[in-house]
N, C-alpha and C positions, 0 to 999 in steps of 0.2 A: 465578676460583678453580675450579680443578677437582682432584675427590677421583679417584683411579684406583682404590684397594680398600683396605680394612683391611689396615692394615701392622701390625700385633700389638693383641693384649690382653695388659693388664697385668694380673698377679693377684699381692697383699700373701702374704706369706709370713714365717714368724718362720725359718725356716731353710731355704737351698739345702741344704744336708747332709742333713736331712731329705726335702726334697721332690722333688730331682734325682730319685734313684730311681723316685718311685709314674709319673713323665713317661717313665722310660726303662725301665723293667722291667714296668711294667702295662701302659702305654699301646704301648709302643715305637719312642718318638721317641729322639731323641737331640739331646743338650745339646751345640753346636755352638760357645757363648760364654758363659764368664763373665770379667767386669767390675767394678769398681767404679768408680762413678761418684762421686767424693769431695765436688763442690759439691752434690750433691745426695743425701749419706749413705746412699745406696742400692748394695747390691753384687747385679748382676742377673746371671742366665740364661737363654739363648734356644732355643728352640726351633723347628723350621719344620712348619709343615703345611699342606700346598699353599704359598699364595703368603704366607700369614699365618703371622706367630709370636706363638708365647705368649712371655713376658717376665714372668720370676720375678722380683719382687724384695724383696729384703730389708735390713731398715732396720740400720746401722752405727752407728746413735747413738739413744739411746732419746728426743730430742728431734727426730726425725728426720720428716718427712711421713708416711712409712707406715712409723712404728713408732704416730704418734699415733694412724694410722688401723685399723691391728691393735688397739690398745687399747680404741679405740671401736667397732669392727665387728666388729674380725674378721677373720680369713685371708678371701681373698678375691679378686672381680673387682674392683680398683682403679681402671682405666680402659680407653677406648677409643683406640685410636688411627689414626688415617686419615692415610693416604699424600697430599699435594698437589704441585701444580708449583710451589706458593710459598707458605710458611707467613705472610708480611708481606701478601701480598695477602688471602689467607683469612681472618688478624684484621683486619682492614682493615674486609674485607666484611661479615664476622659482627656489626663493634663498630659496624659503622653502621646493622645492622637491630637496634642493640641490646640485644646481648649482649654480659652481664658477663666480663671476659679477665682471668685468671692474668696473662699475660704478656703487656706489649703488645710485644715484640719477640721474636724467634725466639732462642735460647739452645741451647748445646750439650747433646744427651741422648748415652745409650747409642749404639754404634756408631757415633760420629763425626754422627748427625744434627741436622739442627737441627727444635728441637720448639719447641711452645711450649700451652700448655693454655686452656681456657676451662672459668668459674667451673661445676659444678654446679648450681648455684641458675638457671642462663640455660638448663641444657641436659637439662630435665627431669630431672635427679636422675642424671645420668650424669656423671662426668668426660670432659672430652673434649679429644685431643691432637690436634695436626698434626707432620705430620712430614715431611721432604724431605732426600734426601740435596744434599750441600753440590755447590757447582758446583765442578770442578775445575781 
């Protein structure tokens, strides 16, 4: 497994309508994708800064991962996500030193990648994604 750099942070949001703006007009980035991501009731936005993007998302269904998690936290940093050569090798590697995995196989995210998470409880109180884009 090898990580190359943070491929985005995830931050919870109760509305891109809302929040688009304070990224593009305070900060002066610009919002490059939005999406919706339907198995996963999330409709995101991306942004670039340097080699890492922020990733807006917001929940589609109030039963939704991060609408439960705005409920109980709070708008927010949601998660981490790291760029790998191989998301199956990386849970692989992570679940045999022992750590608790979301997903024991790689699954389709935002912009066609394949992601896959591991639990918080394994990764000191952080959510924590991989990600790879797909071979073509």
């Amino acid at each position: 497994m090898e990580i190359s750099h943070i491929e985005h942070i995830g931050i919870a949001v109760k509305s891109l309508e809302a929040t688009i703006p304070y990224y593009e007009k305070t900060l002066g980035l610009k919002c490059y994708s939005v999406e919706e991501v339907i198995d996963q009731k999330v409709k995101t936005a991306f942004f670039m800064v340097g080699q890492t993007k922020i990733e807006l998302l917001e929940p589609t269904d109030p039963e939704s991962p991060i609408a439960k998690f705005i409920e109980k936290r709070g708008e927010g940093i949601h998660h981490l996500a790291f760029a790998t050569d191989g998301v199956q090798n990386a849970l692989d590697k992570v679940a045999a030193q022992g750590v608790q995995l979301i997903d024991k196989a790689p699954r389709k995210g935002a912009e066609g990648l394949n992601i896959a998470f591991l639990h918080p409880k394994s990764t000191f109180g952080v959510l924590t994604e991989f990600c790879e884009k797909p071979q073509e």
